[in-house]
VOBA-1610 file (N, C-alpha, C; in pm, whole numbers, padded with zeros to 5 digits, always signed):
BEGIN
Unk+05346+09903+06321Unk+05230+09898+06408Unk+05273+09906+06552Unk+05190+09951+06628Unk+05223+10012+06785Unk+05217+09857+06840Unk+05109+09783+06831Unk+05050+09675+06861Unk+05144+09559+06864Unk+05189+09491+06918Unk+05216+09373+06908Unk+05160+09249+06808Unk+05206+09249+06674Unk+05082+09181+06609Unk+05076+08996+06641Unk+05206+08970+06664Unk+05227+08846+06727Unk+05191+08757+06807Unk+05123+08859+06954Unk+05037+08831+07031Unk+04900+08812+07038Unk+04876+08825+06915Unk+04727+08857+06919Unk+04632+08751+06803Unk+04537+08799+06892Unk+04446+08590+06825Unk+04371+08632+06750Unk+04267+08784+06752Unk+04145+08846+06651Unk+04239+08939+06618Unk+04225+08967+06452Unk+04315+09094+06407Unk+04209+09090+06300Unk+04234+09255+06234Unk+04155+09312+06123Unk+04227+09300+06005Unk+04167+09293+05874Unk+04213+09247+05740Unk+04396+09275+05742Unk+04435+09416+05733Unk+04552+09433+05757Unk+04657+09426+05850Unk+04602+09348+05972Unk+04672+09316+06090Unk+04731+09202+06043Unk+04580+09090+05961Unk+04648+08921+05897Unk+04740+08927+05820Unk+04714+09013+05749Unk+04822+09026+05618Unk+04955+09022+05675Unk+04990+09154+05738Unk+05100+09178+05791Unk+05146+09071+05906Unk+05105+08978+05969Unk+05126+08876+06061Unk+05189+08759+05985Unk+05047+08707+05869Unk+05101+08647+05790Unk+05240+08645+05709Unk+05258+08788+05682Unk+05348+08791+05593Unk+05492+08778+05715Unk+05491+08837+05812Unk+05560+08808+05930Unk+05659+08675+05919Unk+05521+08597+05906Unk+05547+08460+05973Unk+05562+08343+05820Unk+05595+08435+05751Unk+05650+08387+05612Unk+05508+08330+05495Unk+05450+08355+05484Unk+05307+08343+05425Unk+05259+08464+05347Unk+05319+08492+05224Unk+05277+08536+05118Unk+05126+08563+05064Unk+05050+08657+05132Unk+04851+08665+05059Unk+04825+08752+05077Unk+04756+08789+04997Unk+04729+08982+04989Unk+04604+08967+05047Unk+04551+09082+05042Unk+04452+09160+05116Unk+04319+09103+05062Unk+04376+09095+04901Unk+04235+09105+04771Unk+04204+08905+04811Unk+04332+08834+04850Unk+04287+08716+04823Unk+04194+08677+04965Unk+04237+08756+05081Unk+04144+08736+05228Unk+04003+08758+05197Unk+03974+08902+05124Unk+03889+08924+05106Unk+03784+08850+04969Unk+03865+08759+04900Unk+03769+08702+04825Unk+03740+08520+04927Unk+03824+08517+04983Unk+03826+08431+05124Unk+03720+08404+05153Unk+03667+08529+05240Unk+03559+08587+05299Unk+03455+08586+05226Unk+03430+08632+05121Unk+03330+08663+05019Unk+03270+08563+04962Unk+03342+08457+04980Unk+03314+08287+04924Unk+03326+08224+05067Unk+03312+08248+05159Unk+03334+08195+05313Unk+03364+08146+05320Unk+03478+08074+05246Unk+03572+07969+05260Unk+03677+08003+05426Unk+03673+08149+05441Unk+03751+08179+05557Unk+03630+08239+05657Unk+03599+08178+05741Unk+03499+08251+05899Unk+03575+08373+05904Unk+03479+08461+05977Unk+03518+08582+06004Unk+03412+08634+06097Unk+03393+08775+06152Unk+03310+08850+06191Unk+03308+08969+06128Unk+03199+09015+06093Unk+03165+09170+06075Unk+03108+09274+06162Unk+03219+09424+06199Unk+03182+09455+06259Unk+03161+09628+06219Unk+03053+09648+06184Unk+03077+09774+06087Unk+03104+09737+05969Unk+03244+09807+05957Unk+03259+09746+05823Unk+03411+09751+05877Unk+03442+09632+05975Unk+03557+09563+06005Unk+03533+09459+06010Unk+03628+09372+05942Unk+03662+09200+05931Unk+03764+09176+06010Unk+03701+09119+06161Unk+03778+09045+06266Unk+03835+08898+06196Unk+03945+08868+06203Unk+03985+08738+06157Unk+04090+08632+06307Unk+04031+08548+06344Unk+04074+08483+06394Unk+04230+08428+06404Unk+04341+08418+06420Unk+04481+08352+06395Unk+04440+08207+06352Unk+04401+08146+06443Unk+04352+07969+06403Unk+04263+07943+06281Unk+04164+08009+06239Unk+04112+08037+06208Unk+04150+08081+06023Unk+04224+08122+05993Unk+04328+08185+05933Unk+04403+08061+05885Unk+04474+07955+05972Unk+04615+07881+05985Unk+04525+07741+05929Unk+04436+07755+05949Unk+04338+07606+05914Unk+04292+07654+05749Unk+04252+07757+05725Unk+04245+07803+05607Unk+04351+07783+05490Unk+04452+07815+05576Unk+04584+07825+05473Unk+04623+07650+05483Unk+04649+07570+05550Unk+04656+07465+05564Unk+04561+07339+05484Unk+04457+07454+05422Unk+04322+07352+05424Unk+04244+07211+05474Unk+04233+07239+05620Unk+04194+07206+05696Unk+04024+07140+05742Unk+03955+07287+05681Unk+03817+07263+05692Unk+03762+07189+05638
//
């Protein structure tokens, strides 16, 4: 990716993945998106792009909420 994905706080389904997986956190695409689908994970829809928060994300995986 051109992007810096490290730096960045809103990323799209495959931005998390790849950040996540970055930053040692193993979750596919299918499990964000059933995440989402059960809203267990906040998000935005925009079109048909899923903005995902970093914090947002880290409280999820943590189970937090």
């Amino acid at each position: 990716m051109s992007d810096n994905i490290m730096d960045m706080n809103v990323m799209n389904m495959k931005q998390t993945v790849a950040r996540a997986k970055a930053s040692g956190i193993n979750i596919s695409e299918y499990t964000l998106r059933r995440a989402i689908k059960t809203k267990e994970l906040p998000c935005k829809v925009i079109g048909r792009t899923y903005l995902i928060h970093w914090d947002s994300f880290l409280r999820w995986i943590s189970c937090e909420q």
